[in-house]
N, C-alpha and C positions, 0 to 999 in steps of 0.2 A: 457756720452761717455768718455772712459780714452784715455787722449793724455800724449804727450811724447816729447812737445818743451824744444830745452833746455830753460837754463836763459839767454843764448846771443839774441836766437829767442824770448824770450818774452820781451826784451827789446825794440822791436819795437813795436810802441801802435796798429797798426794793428793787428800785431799776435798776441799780446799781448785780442786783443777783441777778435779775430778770436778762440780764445783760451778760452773766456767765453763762447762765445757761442755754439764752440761741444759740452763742458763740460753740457753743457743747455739740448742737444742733449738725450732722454735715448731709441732711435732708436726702438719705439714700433711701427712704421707703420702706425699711422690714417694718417699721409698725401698722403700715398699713394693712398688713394683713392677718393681723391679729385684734383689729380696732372692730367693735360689733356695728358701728352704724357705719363704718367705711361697707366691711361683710356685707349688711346690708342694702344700703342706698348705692356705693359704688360710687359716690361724689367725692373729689378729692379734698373739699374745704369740710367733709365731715369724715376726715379721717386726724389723726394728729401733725402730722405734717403739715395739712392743710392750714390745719389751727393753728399752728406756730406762724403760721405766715401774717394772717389775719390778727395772731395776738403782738406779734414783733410792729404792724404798720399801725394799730392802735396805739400800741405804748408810744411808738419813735414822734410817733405828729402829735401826741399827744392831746387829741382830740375826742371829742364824745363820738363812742363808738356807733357801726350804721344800723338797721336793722337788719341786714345781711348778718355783720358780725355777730349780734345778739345771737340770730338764729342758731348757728354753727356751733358756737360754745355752750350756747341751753341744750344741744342737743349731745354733745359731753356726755358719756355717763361719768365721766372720771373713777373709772374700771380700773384704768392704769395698768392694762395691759401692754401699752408701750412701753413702757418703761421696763418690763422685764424683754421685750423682747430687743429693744433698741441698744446693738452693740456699743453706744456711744456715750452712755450713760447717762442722757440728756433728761433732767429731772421736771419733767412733765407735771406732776402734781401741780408741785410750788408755784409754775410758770400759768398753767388756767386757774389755779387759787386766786394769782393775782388777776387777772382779765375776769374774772366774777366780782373781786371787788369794785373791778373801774365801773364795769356796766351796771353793776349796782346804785354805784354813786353819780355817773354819768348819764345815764341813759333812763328814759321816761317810760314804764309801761303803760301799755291802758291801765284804766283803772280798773275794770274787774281783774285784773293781773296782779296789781300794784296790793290790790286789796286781799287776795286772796294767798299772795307769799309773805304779806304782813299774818293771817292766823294762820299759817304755816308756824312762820316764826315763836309765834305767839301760844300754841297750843300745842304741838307735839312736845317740846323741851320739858312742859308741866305734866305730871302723872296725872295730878286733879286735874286737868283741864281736859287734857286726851280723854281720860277716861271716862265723860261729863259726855263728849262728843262723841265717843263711840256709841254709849247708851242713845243718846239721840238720832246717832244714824240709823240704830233699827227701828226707828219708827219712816224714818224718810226712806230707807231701800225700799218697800213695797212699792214705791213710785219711779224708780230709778228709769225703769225702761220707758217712761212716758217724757222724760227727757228728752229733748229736739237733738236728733245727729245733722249731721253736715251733709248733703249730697254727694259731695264728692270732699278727695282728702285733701288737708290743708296744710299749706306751710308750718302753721302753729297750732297748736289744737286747739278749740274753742273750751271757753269756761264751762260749758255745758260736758262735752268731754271727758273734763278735768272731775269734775263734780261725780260724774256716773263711775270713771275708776275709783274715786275713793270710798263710793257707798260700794263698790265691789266687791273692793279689801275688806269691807268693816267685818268683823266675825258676829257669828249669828247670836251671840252669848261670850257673857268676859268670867276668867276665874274671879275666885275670892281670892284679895290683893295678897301678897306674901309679908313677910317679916320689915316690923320697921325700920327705918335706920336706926344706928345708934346701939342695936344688937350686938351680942357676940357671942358666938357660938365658939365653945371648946372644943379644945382636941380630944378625941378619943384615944386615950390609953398614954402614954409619953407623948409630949409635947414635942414636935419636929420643927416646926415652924409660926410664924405668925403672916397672915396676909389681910389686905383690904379687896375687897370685893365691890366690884361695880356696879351700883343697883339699876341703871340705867333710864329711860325713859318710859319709850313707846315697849320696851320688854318687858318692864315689869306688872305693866297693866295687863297685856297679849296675853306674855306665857311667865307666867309667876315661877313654874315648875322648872323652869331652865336653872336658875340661878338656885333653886331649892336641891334640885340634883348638884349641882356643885361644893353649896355647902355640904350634901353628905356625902361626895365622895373625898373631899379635905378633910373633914375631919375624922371621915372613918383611918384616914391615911396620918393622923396625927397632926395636922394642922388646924392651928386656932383661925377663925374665918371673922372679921369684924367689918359692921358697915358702917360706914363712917357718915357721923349726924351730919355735919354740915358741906356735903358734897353734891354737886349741881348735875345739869346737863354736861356730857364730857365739851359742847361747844359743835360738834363735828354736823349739825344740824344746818344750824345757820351759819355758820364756817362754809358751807358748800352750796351754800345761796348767796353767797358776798356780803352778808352782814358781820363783818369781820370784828367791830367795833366791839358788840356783843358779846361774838364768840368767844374774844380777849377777855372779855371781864369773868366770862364763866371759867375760863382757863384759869386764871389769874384767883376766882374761888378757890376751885378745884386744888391747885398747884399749895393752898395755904392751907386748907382742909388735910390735905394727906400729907405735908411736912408737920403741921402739930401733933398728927397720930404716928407717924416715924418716929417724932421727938418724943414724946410719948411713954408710949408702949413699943414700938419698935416694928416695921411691917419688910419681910422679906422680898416681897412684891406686891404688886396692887393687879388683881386678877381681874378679867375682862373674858365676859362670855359673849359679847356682841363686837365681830370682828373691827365691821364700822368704828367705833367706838377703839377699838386699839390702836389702829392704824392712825386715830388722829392722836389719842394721848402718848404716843409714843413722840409724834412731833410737836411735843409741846416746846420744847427745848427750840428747835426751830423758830415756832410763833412767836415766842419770847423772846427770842436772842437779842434785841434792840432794848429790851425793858430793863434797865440797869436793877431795878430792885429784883425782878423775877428772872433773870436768865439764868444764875446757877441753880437756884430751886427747883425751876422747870427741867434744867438737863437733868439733873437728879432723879425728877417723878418719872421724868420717859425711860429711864436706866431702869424702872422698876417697874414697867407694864409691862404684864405679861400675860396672851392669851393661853386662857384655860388650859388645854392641853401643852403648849409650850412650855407653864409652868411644871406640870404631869409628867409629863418625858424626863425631869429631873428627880421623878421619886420614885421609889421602889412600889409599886402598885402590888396590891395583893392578887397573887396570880390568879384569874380567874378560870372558874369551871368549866369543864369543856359542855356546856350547855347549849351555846349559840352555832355549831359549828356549821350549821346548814344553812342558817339564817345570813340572805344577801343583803350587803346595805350595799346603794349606791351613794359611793360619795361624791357632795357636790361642793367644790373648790369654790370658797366666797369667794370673789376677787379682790375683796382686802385684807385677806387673809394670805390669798395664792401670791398677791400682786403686790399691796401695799406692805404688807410684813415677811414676804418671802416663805410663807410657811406653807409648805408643801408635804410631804411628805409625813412629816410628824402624827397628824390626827389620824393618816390614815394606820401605819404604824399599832398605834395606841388601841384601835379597833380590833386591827388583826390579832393583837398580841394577847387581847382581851377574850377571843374567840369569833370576832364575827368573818364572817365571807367579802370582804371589799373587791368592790368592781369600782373601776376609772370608767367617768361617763367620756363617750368622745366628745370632741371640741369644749374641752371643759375650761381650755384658756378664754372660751367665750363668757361675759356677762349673763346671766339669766333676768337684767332687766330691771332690777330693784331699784339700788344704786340712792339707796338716801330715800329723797322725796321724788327721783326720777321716776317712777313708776305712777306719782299722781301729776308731774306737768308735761309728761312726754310718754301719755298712758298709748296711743299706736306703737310709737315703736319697742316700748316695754313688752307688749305685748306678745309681739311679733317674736322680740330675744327670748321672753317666757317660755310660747308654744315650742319654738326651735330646741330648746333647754331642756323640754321635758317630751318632745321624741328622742332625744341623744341620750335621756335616761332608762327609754323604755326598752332600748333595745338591750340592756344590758339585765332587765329580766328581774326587779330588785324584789324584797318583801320590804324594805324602806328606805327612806332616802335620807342621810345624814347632811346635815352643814352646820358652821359653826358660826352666824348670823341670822337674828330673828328677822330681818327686810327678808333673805333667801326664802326665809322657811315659808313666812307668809306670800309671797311672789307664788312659788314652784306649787305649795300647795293649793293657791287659786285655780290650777285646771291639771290636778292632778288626783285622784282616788287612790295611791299608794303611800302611807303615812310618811310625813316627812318629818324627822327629830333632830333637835342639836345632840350633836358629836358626846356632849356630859349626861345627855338623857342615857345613852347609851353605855356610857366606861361605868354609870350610877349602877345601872339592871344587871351589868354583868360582875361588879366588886360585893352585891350583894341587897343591891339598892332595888326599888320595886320598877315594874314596866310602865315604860313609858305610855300613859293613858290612849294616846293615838292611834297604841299597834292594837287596842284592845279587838278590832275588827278581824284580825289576822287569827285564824281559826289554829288551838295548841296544838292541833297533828304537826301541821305544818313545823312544828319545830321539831328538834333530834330527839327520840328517848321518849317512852313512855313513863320513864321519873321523872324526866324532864316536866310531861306534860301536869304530872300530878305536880310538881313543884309551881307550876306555872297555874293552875286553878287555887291551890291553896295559898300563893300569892294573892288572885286576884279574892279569895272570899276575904282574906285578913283585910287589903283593903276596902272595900264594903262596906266589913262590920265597921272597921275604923270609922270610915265615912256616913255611916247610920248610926256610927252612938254621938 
């Protein structure tokens, strides 16, 4: 694609990338048919191509963007499904990372908009704070449906909208919070390794049980598991709302927190059970590459993320029982998982080899709609990729649906009655570790083996009494 910055404009190392990568661009269209709002709407300015066009005449005039362009890039999920499928290698992410920053900094929302992506910002990243607000959403979902909709549907969706998806999401009840930071859990039996574990945000308040099944499938595997006190939001939050500014200084915690504990005690990788969340710590080295103090530290920290099972496929797993061999998971391909880390193939792998029955949902290269916070400012067409996501699951007949992102799980399981689990709930119940609380609905015939089912009652009474003494 021929651009037209001047030499003042590529002076800046942004435009200056921003600048290799249209050139990267030779605008043939395989991504469009892999893009979920292309799929859906059928509009070329909400397909990637599109966007490239609208983000190349933003940068080159260097002008505040119109509300046309706003539209098109908010409606983004930044799925990055292009980019796997685009023979040209044209690095898509990097290029609408920057066009979220311009309209950020350029461009005016209303203010219920302006207000509302300000406690975005402001309360997901915080566990207290999330968690403060989720309590308080169950007292305001009883009213949700008295909430005024639109007649008819809208270019953007109204704050009202916006508001009713996210009492949607809210869960009707939160666990009791997991392990502080600053912990560390030992290895069991010889010592293999040592890692740091990602405590994360909006996960650890949801599903505490994700990251507790991982600690115990590390360290049943001989891995010491440590969470590291002074570690932030990974950034990938407000990073994907254009607050870039932000994101950097969490990065820039982050990146100082896990190099004192390298230096340390010494960490083999730093593990990440929320896909999200990998796909941006992996590019931190990226983010950084300008910061003279933090560029080699950051390459370093992204050299050493590694999603859960990623890490897993380098360990010798204790072979598991042949317990589960009936039992169907449908797996569902996070797309920053499929998309942004290339990792395909591995979890599902890790499942089968574990005992379970994996099925591939069709169109699994499609989003199921999450995508960050895209599911509460662009709650239609979430929706839509939702429903769509979870026919393409059904037909494949599951007793439950794996992924390796807490946004998926909470998305899929909003309009779905078949337990959905992370991919470590599962390698946990089959290394030895208890079931996953979710499938408790799933009646023991249904699994193989009348030992089996005795194993699977006397699991669930030990947990019980555990939990009633």
């Amino acid at each position: 694609m021929k651009t037209e910055f001047s030499l003042a404009q590529l002076a800046d190392p942004d435009i200056a990338e921003a600048d290799r990568i249209l050139r990267t661009c030779v605008h043939c269209g395989f991504c469009t048919a892999t893009c979920p709002t292309y799929v859906l709407l059928g509009d070329e300015l909400d397909s990637p191509r599109g966007r490239i066009y609208l983000i190349k005449e933003m940068l080159q005039k260097d002008k505040p963007p119109t509300q046309a362009v706003v539209k098109h890039i908010d409606r983004c999920l930044s799925c990055l499904a292009c980019m796997t499928t685009c023979p040209s290698g044209v690095n898509y992410m990097h290029l609408v990372d920057q066009a979220r920053v311009r309209i950020e900094r350029d461009f005016k929302r209303p203010l219920a908009e302006r207000l509302l992506r300000a406690a975005l910002v402001r309360v997901l990243p915080n566990p207290n704070l999330f968690r403060t607000a989720m309590r308080l959403s169950r007292l305001v979902r009883p009213v949700a449906a008295l909430l005024p909709a639109p007649k008819t549907p809208t270019a953007t969706p109204t704050l009202w909208q916006r508001l009713r998806a996210m009492l949607a999401l809210a869960p009707g009840e939160l666990p009791e919070p997991g392990p502080a930071a600053g912990r560390v859990f030992a290895a069991l039996g010889r010592r293999r390794g040592r890692v740091a574990l990602l405590q994360g945000c909006a996960q650890q308040v949801l599903a505490p049980r994700i990251n507790q099944a991982a600690i115990n499938v590390l360290t049943r595997h001989g891995i010491e598991v440590v969470l590291v006190k002074d570690e932030q939001c990974c950034g990938a939050l407000t990073h994907h709302l254009g607050r870039d500014d932000e994101a950097l200084e969490r990065v820039r915690a982050n990146v100082a927190a896990w190099s004192a504990e390298a230096a340390r005690d010494g960490l083999d990788a730093i593990v990440v059970t929320t896909s999200g969340c990998g796909t941006v710590i992996k590019d931190y080295g990226y983010m950084l590459r300008e910061d003279l103090d933090f560029a080699g530290p950051a390459a370093k920290i992204s050299g050493l993320a590694k999603d859960i099972t990623e890490y897993l496929a380098g360990l010798e797993m204790t072979p598991a029982q042949p317990t589960h061999g009936d039992v169907v998971i449908a797996y569902h391909a996070a797309c920053s998982l499929q998309h942004g880390q290339k990792l395909t193939a591995i979890p599902k792998d890790l499942l089968s080899k574990n005992g379970f029955v994996v099925k591939d949902v069709p169109e699994s290269h499609l989003c199921c709609g999450s995508a960050g916070t895209y599911n509460l400012l662009q709650p239609d067409i979430a929706t839509r990729l939702r429903d769509r996501k979870i026919a393409n699951i059904a037909t494949v007949k599951p007793d439950m649906i794996a992924a390796g992102n807490i946004g998926c799980m909470m998305q899929i399981a909003g309009g779905t009655s078949v337990p959905v689990v992370h991919t470590i709930e599962l390698l946990d119940w089959a290394t030895g570790g208890p079931r996953p609380p979710s499938t408790r609905s799933i009646s023991a015939a249904r699994f193989q083996g009348a030992d089996h089912q005795k194993r699977l009652m006397d699991m669930d009474r030990r947990q019980q009494e555990d939990h009633d003494g």
